[in-house]
C-alpha positions in Angstrom: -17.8 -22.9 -20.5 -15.6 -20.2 -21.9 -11.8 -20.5 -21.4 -8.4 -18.8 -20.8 -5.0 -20.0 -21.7 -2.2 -18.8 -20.3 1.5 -19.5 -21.3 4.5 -18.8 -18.5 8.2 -19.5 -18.9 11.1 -18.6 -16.1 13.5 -17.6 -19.1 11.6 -14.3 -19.3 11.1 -11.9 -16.4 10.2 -8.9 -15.7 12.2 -7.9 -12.2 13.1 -9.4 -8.7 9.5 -9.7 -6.7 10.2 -6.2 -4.4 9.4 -6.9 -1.2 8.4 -3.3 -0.8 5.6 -4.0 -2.8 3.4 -5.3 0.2 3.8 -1.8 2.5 1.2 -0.5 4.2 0.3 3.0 5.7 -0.5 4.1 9.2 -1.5 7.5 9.4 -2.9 9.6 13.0 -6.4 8.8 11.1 -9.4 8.0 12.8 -9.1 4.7 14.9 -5.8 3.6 12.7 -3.4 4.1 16.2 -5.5 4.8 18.7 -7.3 1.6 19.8 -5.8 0.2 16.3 -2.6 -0.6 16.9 -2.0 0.9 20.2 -4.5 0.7 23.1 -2.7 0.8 26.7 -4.9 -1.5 29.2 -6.1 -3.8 26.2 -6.1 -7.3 27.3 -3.5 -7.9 24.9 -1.7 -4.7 25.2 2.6 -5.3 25.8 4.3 -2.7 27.8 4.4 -0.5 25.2 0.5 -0.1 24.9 0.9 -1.9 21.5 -2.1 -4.3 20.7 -0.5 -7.9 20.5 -3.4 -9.1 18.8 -2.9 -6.4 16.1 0.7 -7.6 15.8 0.4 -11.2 15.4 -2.1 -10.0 12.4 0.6 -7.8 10.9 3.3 -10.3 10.8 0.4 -12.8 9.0 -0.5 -10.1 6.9 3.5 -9.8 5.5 4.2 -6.7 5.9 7.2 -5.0 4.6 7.0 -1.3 5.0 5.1 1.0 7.0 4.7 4.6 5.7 3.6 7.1 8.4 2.4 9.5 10.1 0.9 10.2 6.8 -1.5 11.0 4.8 -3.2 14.1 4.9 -2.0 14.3 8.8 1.7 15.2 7.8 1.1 18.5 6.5 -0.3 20.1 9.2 2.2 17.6 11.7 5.4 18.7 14.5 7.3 15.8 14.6 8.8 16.8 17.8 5.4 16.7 19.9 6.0 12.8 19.4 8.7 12.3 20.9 10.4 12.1 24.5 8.2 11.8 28.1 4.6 11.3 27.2 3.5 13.3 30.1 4.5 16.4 28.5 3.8 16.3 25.1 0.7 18.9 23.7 -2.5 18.4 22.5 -3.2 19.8 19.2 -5.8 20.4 16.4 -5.6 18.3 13.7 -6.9 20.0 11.0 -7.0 17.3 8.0 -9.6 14.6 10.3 -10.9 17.6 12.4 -9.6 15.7 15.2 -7.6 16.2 18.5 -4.4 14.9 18.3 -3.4 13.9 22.1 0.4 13.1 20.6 0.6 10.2 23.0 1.6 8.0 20.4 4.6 9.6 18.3 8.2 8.6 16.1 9.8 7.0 19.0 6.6 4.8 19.3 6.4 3.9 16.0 10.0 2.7 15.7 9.4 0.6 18.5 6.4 -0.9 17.1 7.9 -0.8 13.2 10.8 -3.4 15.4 8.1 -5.4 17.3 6.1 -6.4 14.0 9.4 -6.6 12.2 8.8 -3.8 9.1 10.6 -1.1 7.7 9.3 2.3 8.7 8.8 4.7 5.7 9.1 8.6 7.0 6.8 11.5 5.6 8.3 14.9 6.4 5.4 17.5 6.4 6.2 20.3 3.5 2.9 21.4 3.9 3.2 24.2 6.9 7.2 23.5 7.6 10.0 22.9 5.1 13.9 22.0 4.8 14.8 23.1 8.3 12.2 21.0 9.7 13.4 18.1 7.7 16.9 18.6 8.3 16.0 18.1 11.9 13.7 15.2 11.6 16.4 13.4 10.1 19.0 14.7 12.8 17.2 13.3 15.6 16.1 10.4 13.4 19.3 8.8 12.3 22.6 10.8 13.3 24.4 8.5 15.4 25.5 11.3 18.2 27.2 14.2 19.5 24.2 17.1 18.4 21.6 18.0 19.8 19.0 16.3 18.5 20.3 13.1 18.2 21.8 13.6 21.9 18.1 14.3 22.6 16.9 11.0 21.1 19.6 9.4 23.3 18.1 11.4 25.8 14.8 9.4 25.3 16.7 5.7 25.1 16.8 5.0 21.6 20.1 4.8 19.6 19.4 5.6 15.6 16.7 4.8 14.0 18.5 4.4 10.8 15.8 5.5 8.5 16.2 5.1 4.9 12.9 5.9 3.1 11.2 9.0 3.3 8.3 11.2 1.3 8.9 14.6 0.5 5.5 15.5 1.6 2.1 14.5 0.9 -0.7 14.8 -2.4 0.6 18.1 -2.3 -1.2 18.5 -5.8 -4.5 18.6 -3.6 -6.7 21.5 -2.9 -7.8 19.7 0.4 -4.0 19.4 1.2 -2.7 22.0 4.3 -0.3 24.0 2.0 -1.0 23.2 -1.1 1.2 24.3 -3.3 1.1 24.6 -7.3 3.7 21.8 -9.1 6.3 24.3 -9.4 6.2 26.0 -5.6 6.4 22.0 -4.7 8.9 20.9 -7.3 11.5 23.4 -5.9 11.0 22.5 -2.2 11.1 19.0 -2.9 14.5 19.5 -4.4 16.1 22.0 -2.3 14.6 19.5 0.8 15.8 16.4 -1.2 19.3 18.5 -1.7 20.1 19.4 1.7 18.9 15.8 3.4 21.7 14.2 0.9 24.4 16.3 2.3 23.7 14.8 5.3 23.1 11.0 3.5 23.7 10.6 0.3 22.5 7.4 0.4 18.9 8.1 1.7 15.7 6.9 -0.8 13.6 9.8 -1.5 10.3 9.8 -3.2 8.8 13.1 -4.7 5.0 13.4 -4.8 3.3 12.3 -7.5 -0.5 13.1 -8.0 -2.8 11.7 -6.0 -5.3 10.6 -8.3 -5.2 10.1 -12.3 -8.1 12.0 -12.2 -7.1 15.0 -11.1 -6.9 17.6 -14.1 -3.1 18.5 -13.4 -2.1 15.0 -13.8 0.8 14.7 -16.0 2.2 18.1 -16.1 2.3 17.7 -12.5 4.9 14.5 -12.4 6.7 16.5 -16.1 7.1 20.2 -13.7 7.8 18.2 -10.6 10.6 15.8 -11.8 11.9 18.7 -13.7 13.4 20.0 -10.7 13.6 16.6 -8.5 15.3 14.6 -10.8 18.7 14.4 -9.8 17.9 14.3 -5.9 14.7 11.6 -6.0 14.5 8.0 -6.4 10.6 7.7 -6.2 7.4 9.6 -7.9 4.3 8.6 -6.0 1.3 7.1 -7.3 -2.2 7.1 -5.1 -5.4 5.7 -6.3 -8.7 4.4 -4.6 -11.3 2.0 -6.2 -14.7 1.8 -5.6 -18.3 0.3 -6.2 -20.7 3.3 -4.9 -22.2 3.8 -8.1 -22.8 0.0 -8.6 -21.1 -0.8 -11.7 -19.5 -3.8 -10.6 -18.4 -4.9 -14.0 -16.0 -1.6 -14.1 -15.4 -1.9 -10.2 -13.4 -5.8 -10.7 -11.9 -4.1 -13.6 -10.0 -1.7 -11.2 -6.4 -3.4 -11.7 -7.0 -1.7 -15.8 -6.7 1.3 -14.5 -3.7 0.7 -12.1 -1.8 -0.6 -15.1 -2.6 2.3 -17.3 -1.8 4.7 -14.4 1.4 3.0 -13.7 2.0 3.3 -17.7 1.4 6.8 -17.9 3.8 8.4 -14.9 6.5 5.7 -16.3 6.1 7.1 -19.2 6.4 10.8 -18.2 9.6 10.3 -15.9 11.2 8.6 -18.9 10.2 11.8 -21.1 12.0 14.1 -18.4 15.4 11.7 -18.2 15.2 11.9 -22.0 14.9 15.8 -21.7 17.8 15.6 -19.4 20.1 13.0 -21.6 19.9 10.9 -18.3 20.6 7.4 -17.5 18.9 7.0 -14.1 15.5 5.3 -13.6 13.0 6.8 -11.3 10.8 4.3 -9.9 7.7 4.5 -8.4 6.3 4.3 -5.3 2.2 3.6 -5.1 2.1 4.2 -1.7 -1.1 5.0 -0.7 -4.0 2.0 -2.7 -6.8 0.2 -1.7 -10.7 0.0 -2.2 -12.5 3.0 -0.7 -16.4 3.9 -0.5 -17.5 7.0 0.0 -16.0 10.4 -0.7 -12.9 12.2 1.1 -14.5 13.8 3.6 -17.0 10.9 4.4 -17.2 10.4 8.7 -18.7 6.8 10.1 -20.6 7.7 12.7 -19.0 11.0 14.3 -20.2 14.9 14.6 -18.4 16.9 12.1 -18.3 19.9 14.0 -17.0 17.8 17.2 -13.5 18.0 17.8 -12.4 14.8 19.4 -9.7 12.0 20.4 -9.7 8.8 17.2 -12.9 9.9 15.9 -14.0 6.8 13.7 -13.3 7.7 9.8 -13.8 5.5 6.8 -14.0 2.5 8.0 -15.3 0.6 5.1 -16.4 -3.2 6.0 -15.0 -5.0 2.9 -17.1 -7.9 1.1 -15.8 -10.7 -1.3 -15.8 -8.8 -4.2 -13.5 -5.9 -2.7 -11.2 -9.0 -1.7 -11.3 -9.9 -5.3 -10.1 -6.6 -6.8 -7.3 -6.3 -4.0 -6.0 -9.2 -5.3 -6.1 -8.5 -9.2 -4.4 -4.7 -8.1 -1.9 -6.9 -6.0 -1.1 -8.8 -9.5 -1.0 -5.5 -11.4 1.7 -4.4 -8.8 3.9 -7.4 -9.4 3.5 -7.1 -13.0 5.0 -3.8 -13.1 7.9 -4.7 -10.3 10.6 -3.5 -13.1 9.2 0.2 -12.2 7.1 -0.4 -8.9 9.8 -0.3 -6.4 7.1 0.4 -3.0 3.3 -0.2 -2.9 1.2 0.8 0.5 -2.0 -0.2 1.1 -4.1 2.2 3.2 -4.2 1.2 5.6 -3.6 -1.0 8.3 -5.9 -0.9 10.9 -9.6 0.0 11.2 -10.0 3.3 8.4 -9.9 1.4 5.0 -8.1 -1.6 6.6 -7.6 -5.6 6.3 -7.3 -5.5 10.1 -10.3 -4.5 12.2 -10.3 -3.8 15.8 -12.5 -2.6 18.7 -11.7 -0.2 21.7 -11.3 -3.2 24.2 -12.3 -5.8 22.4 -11.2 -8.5 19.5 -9.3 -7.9 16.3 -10.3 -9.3 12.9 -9.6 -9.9 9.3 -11.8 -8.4 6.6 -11.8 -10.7 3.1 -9.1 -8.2 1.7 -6.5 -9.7 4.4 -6.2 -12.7 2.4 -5.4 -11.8 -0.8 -2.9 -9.8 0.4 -1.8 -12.6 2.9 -1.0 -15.2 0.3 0.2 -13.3 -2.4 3.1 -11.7 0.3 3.7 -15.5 1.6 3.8 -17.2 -1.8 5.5 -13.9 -4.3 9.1 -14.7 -4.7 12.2 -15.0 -6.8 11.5 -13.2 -10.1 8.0 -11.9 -11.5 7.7 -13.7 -14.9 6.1 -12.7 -18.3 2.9 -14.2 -19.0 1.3 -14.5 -22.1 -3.0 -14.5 -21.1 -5.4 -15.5 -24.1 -9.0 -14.7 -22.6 -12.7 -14.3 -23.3 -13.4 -10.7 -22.6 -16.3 -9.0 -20.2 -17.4 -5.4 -21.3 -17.0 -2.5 -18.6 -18.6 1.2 -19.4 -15.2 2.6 -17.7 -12.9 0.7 -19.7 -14.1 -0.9 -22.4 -13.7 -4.4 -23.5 -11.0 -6.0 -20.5 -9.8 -9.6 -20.2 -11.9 -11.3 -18.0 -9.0 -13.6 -16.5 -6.0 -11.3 -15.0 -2.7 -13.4 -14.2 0.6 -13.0 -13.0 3.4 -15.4 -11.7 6.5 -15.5 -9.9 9.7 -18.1 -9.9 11.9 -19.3 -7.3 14.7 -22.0 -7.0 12.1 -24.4 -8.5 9.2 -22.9 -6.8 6.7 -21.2 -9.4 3.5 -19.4 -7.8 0.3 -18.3 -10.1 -2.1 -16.1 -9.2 -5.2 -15.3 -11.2 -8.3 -13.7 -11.0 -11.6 -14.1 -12.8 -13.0 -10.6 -13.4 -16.5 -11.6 -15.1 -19.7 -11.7 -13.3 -21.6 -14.1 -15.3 -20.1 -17.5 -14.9 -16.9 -19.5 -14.6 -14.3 -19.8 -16.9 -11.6 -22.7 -16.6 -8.2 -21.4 -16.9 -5.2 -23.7 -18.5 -1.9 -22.4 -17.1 1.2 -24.2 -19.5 3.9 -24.6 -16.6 6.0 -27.4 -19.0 9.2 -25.0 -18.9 9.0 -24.5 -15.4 10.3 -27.8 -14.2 6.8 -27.9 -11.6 5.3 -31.9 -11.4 3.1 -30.9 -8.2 0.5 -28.8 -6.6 2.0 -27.4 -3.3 -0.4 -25.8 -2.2 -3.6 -23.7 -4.2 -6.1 -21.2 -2.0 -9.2 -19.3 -3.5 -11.2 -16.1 -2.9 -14.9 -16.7 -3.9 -18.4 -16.9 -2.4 -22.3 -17.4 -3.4 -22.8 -14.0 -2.1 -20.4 -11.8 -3.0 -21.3 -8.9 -0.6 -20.5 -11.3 2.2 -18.1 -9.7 5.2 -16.5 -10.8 8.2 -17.7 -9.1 11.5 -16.6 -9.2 15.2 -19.6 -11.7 15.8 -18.6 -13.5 12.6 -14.5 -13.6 12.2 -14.3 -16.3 10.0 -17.3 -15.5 7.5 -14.9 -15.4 4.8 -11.7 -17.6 4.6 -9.9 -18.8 1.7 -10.6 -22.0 0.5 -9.0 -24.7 -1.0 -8.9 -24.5 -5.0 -9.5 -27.4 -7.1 -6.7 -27.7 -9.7 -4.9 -30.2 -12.0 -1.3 -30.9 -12.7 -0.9 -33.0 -15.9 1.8 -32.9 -18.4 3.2 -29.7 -17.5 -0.3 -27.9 -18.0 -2.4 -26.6 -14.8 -5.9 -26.4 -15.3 -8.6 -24.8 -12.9 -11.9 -23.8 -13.2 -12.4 -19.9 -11.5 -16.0 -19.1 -10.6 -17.2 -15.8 -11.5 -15.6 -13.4 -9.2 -13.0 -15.4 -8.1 -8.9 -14.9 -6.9 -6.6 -17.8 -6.9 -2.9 -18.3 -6.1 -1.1 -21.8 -6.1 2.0 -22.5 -5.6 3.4 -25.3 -7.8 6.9 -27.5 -6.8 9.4 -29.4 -8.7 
């Protein structure tokens, strides 16, 4: 049996574990709100018309963040038809899902629900068809204590400030597809002068530019150099967006995902330092990878919908994830806590129903998909500091990336508490894994969970909830050295005590 050895000690770190790193996104998408996480008249609906069920699975899931309304929705979005007495707020066109927005669930909704399922709501401003003024009175009504108008009108509506601190200057504004595109520089200067003006109001807000939305796209680079070029001094973030998947069926490349995430990372790191260098400047800016997941299927790919049809939560995208998906979340989750010196907010997209852990049906039951878990345990056990590790490994060839490490790793070190997590990225066989812990002061197994099954195009259904579960991981603790045995395709996290 091949093997991997990998060597750990809580004298080095990389950063703090960010709790920001396990975000997710809910965007006026499809089924994500409507009959996702709000369905008035549900059997488990609150008085809010917020599912209960979808709740209990958020607060499992452990959540941080929330980023919304979007996504493509926000540049084509009025904040302001979201807000006050439901009874008189418009319908409208929703031009980036070719969907009717009803508007019946809005920002005062969404801060009640971000307090219910006990997040951190994350604000996009659209700077697709509106700009500063808008923003300027977003905020206003968002987070000004009182004595305006706007904030007198939120008062108006019951709610004393929201106190929102994170915000997007926009969205994938780099895309063609993207209502108002703009080219780097049109963006770059709005960003700034938005950015600018929002400060004078709070200096203390965090701001985060847009970044491309895919590696791939051919302006990638000089679009992060132009944009931070005129952002610098008034953002904290540059976003990162990317989307895995397995349509063309080259699942050795497909579980080699997290490669690219680190390389992607890499790269825009690279290119914000290059601009603070330009500008002989000490700050940092960070990143935020706030919209990631696996994805099938194209951009503009409907489930089972009429194209030309405009109608209300029209079903988009929504993927029904097998083991192996699980299996990359997890390595993409580890390459997201690797890079937590520079990775300040990740969101996966997103929460409910279009490209989602949770599932749901109008009326019915809720459900986990097998990327849940992975995401589950690695939010529960992550904590203290995210520590170096040293991985010597066999290797598995991928036509995307060349010759990759076929066992991934990252771990994480608190008061005495150290958690691994690994993943086993080759499909032809197991590889046992020796893990040297002997500096960590760890003499048992706490606890140790595994992703893996037979089939690895196994889901989880409404009929069949519980297809795919984690499972308890065989593992031994002798002598300061933790050895497991990964089957091919395989995530693992334990969490080791003094």
């Amino acid at each position: 049996m091949p093997s991997a050895t990998i060597t750990l000690d809580p004298a080095f770190t990389i950063a703090p574990v960010r709790r920001r790193t396990f975000g997710t996104f809910v965007e006026h998408m499809g089924r994500c709100v409507y009959t996702g996480i709000y369905e008035p008249g549900h059997a488990t609906a609150d008085e809010d018309g917020f599912r209960k069920d979808v709740l209990e699975l958020t607060r499992e899931l452990g959540v941080s963040v929330v980023r919304y309304p979007g996504g493509n929705f926000v540049s084509g979005y009025r904040w302001e038809d979201g807000v006050g007495p439901r009874a008189g707020r418009p319908r409208r066109l929703d031009l980036a899902w070719h969907s009717v927005e009803t508007n019946e669930f809005g920002l005062d909704e969404f801060i009640r629900w971000c307090a219910k399922a006990g997040v951190e709501p994350m604000m996009a401003i659209n700077l697709g068809t509106r700009g500063v003024q808008e923003a300027l009175d977003l905020q206003e009504y968002a987070n000004h204590p009182g004595g305006t108008a706007l904030s007198d009108l939120r008062e108006q509506h019951g709610a004393s400030a929201y106190g929102i601190e994170l915000w997007c200057l926009g969205n994938e504004m780099d895309g063609p597809w993207q209502i108002g595109h703009k080219t780097a520089e049109e963006y770059g200067r709005m960003a700034a002068e938005t950015a600018r003006a929002m400060r004078m109001i709070e200096p203390g807000l965090e701001l985060v530019a847009c970044g491309s939305s895919s590696s791939r796209m051919p302006t990638f680079g000089s679009w992060e150099q132009t944009v931070l070029r005129e952002t610098y001094d008034f953002v904290d973030y540059i976003s990162c967006h990317a989307y895995y998947g397995n349509d063309d069926g080259d699942t050795a490349s497909f579980l080699g995902s997290a490669v690219n995430m680190d390389r992607f990372i890499d790269a825009v790191t690279a290119t914000a330092d290059a601009v603070g260098a330009e500008r002989k400047s000490s700050k940092k800016i960070h990143i935020s990878f706030d919209e990631w997941n696996v994805w099938y299927g194209d951009r503009s790919r409907r489930t089972d919908e009429d194209s030309d049809g405009w109608s209300v939560a029209p079903r988009r995208i929504e993927d029904e994830y097998n083991v192996t998906d699980a299996v990359v979340v997890g390595n993409l989750l580890i390459s997201l806590l690797r890079h937590s010196d520079r990775v300040g907010v990740a969101c996966l997209a997103q929460l409910a129903n279009v490209i989602a852990p949770i599932m749901t049906e109008r009326g019915g039951p809720a459900w986990r998909q097998p990327t849940f878990h992975p995401f589950a345990i690695t939010s529960r056990l992550a904590a203290g500091q995210v520590l170096r590790v040293e991985t010597d490994s066999p290797t598995v060839s991928t036509a995307r990336y060349g010759d990759i490490a076929a066992v991934d790793a990252v771990a994480t070190y608190d008061e005495g508490r150290l958690a691994v997590f690994l993943v086993n990225r080759s499909t032809e066989g197991p590889v046992e894994v020796s893990v040297d812990v002997s500096r960590a002061g760890v003499f048992s197994i706490a606890e140790g969970l595994a992703i893996h099954d037979e089939d690895g195009l196994a889901t989880n259904s409404a009929d069949h909830p519980d297809r795919v579960t984690p499972q308890a991981a065989d593992a031994k603790l002798v002598d300061g050295r933790l050895t497991v045995t990964l089957p091919a395709v395989s995530w693992a996290a334990f969490s080791l005590a003094g």
